[in-house]
N, C-alpha and C positions, 0 to 999 in steps of 0.2 A: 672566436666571435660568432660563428655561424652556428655552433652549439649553442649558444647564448639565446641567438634568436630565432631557435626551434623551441628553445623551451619557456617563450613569451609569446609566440603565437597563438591567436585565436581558434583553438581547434574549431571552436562550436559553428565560429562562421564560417572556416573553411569547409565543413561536413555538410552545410545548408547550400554554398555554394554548387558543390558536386554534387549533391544530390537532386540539385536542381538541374542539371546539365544532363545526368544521369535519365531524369524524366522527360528529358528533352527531347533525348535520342531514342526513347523508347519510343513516343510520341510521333514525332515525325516519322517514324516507319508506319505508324500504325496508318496512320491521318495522309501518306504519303503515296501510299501502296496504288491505288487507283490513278493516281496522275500519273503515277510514274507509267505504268502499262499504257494511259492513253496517250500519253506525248512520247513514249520513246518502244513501246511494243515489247520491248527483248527484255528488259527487265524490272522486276517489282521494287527491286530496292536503291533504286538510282541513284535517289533524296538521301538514303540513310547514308550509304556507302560515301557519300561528298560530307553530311551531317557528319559521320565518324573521323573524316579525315581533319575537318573545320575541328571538329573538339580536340584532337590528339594535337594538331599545331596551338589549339586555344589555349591548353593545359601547360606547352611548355612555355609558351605565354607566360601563363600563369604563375607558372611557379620561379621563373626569373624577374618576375617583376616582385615577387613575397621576396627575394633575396636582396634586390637592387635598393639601397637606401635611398628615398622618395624626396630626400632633396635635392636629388642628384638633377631630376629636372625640373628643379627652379631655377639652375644653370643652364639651361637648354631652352629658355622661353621663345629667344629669336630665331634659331629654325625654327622651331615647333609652329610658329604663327607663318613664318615666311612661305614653308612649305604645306601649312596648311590653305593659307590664300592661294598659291602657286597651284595647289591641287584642285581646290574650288575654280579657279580659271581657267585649266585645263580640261576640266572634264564637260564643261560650253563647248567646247570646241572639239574634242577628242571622244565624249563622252558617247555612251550607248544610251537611246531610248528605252525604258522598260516602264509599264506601265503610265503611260502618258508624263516620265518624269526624264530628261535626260542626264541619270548621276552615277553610271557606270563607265569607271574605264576599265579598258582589259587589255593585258600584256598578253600575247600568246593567248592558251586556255582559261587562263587564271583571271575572274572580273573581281573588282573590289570597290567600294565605294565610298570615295575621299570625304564627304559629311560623316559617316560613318566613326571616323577616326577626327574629325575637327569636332565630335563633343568632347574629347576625353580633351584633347590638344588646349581647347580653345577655354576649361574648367582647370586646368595645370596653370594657361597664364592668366586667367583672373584670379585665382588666389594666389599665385607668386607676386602681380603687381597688386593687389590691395592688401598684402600682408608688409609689402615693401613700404607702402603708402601711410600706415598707422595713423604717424602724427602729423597728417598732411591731409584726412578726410574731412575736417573740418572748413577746409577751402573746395567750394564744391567745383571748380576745374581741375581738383588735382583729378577727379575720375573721368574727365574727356577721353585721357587716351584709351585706356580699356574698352569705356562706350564704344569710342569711335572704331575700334578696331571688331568688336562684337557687330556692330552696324556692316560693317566690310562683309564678315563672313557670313551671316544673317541674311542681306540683300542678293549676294550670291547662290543662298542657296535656295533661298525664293525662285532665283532665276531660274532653278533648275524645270520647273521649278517643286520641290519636295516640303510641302505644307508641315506636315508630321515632326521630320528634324527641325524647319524650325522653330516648331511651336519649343520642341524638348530646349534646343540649347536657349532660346529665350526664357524659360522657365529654368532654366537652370542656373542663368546668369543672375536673374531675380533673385534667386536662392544664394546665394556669393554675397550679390550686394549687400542682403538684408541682413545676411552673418558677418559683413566686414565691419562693421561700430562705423559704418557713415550715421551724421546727424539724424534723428527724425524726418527734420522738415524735408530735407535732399533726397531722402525715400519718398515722399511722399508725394514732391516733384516728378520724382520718377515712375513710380507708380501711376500718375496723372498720365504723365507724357504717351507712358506705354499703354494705355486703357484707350487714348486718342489714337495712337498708331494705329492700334488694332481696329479700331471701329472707320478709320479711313482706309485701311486695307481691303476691310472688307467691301466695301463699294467698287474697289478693281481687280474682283474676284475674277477667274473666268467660268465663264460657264460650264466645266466639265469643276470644277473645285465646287460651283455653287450648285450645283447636283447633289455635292455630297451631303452638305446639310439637309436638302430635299429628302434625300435617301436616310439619312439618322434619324428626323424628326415624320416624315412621311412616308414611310416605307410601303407602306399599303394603299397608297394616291399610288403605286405604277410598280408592284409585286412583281412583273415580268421583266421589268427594265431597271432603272436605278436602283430599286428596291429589293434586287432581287437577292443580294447577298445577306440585308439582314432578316429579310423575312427567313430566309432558309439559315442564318444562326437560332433565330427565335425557335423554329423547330427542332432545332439538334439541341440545343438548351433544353426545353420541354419536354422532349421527350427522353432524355436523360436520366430526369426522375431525383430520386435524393443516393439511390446506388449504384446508377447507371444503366446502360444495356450490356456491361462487357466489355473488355479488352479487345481491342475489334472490331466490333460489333456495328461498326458507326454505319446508318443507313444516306445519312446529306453526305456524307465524301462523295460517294458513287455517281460524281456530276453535279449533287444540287447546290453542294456546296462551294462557289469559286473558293482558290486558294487555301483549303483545307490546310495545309503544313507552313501556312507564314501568319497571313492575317487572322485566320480565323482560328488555328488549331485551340485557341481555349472553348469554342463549341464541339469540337470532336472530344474535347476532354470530360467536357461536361455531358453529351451524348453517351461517353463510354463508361465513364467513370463517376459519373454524377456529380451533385453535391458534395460529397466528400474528398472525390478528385479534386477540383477547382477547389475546395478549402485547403485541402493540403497545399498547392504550387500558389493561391493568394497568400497562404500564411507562411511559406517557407521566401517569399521574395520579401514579403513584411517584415518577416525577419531579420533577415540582412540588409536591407535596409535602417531599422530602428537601429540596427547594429553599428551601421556605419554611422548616422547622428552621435550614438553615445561614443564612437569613439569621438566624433568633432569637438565634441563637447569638453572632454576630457583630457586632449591636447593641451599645450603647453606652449605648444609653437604654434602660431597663428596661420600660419603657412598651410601646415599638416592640418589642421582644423579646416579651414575653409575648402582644404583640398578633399579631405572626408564631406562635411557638407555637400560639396560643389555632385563628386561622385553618387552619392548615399543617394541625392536629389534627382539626378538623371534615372537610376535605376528607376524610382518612384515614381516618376512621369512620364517616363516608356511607359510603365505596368499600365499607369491610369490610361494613357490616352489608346492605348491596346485593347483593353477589357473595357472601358466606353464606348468602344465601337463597335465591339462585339455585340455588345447590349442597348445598342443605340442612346446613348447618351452623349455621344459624342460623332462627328462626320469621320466617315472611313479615309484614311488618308497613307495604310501600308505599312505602318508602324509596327515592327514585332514584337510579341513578349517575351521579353528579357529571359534568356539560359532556356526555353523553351520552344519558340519556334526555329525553323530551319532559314541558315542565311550566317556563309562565312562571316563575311564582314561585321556580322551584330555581333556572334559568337565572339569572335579573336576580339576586336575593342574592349567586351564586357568582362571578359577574362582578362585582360591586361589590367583594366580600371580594379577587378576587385583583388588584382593581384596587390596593385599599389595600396588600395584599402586596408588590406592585410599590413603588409610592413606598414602603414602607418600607426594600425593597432596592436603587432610589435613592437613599438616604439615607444606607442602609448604604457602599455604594461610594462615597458621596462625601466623607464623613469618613474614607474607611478612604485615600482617596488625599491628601486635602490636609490630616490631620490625624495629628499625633505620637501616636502610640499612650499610653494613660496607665498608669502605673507603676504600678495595681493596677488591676484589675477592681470597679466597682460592688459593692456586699455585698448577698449572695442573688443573684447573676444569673451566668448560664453563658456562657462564652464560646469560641470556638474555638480551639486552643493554637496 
């Protein structure tokens, strides 16, 4: 069996994978080198050395979840939710503050962080329960419980409170819904609903949140203060050029830049690398992305489709709300870019998720070769013509 399904595997995507992980860790050294000296003196490569450990656990991650058949946790729904609330509730209370959010906890040396692991968690049971749901979305309570349970982990992680995840898992649940064959009008309800939330949210914003839009949209009203991170991306962007300064080379790490190796590393990329850098790690995440829709698409099982979707779509709105911020188009809010910046916790989830991407596009390919296509399509589910 496992001959089988090495030789139904998506090479292509797995080689866009690593090689984006591969530029990752190149990256964070580069982009790293200067913090590391100023916060710890003794050595330059502090970030890589943690970077390299986070990847080598990421990849066995990775490569047990390409083996593990991906319906195995659609039987695992109720932990996976239990102890993903359990962890969202403990880390109020247990949790470590780090940049004005408290969503760290840490056992011993080792910090992780439980939103971190409730996207993948919380995209496993919405398309377990809306695949389960089919011929029941027509009644628009059959989807309360889902909602209400996204609202749990959602509100929670507000609390943290950490703006950024919840924009991702909110947009990613959007992305479920609109793949699961609910009605029109119940979309569109919902869509309503969720456009009102947002816009009452933001009126109890706090003031260090309602900076951030000052800072995205005004950066130059206060260059020295709120502004000061993306004014000085805008320069390492600019002066980048279309081939870079170099591997290296980057002049904003040296201080101007905060957080060179998380939030901002696609300005040191573009600084060193230019144009052509940032086109390659835009177009290799594009990649595996489109990748993972054409496998949803392509599924059979509605389950593994919305589960592809649910995954494909978080990647994608990391990338966005990451490189928006960079370039101000979006409020900074510490979002990494996906196989790229440095931070166990993004690394290890991301590898797990595209592990399962994987075996579902093994799965995809192997019924697509030794099985008769069937004379209608699943009802509610998309498939490629």
């Amino acid at each position: 069996m496992l001959k089988k399904m090495f030789r139904h595997y998506d090479y292509s995507l797995v080689i866009a994978i690593l090689a984006l992980c591969g530029i990752g860790l190149v990256m964070v050294y580069s982009a790293s080198i200067i913090v590391s000296i100023n916060r710890f003196g003794y050595s330059s490569n502090y970030f890589f050395i943690r970077q390299f450990i986070f990847l080598g656990a990421g990849l066995v991650c990775f490569l047990i979840a390409m083996i593990i058949p991906y319906q195995l946790y659609k039987k695992l729904i109720v932990p996976i939710v239990f102890g993903s609330i359990m962890l969202l509730i403990a880390v109020l209370f247990i949790g470590k503050t780090t940049n004005n959010a408290q969503s760290w906890i840490y056992i011993g040396p080792v910090g992780f962080q439980p939103a971190e692991f409730v996207k993948l968690g919380l995209a496993i049971y919405l398309a377990a329960i809306f695949s389960k749901k089919q011929d029941k979305l027509e009644n628009f309570a059959a989807s309360a419980p889902p909602l209400s349970v996204f609202a749990v982990m959602f509100i929670l992680i507000m609390k943290q409170p950490d703006l950024g995840t919840g924009l991702i898992i909110a947009a990613t649940t959007g992305i479920i819904i609109l793949s699961s064959g609910m009605k029109p009008g119940h979309k569109l309800i919902l869509i309503t609903s969720a456009l009102l939330i947002i816009g009452l949210g933001s009126q109890v914003l706090t003031k260090e949140q309602k900076s951030r839009f000052t800072a995205a949209y005004e950066p130059f009203k206060d260059p020295q203060g709120d502004g000061f991170q993306l004014v000085n991306s805008y320069l390492a962007i600019g002066s980048g050029g279309v081939s870079g300064n170099g591997l290296g080379q980057s002049i904003q790490k040296y201080g101007f830049l905060p957080e060179p190796h998380t939030d901002f590393i696609i300005a040191v990329i573009a600084e060193e690398l230019g144009f052509w850098g940032v086109a390659l790690i835009i177009g290799l995440i594009g990649f595996v992305v489109i990748k993972g829709f054409i496998t949803g698409l392509r599924s059979r099982d509605t389950y593994g489709s919305l589960l592809a979707f649910g995954i494909s779509g978080m990647v994608g709105i990391q990338s966005c709300v990451n490189l928006g911020a960079a370039i101000g188009l979006l409020p900074i809010t510490g979002v990494p870019l996906p196989f790229i910046s440095y931070g166990g916790s993004s690394l290890v989830l991301l590898l797990i998720s595209m592990g399962i991407l994987v075996n579902i596009s093994c799965h995809v390919n192997y019924k697509r070769k030794h099985q008769k296509p069937e004379s209608a399509p699943a009802k509610g589910k998309l498939h490629a013509v």
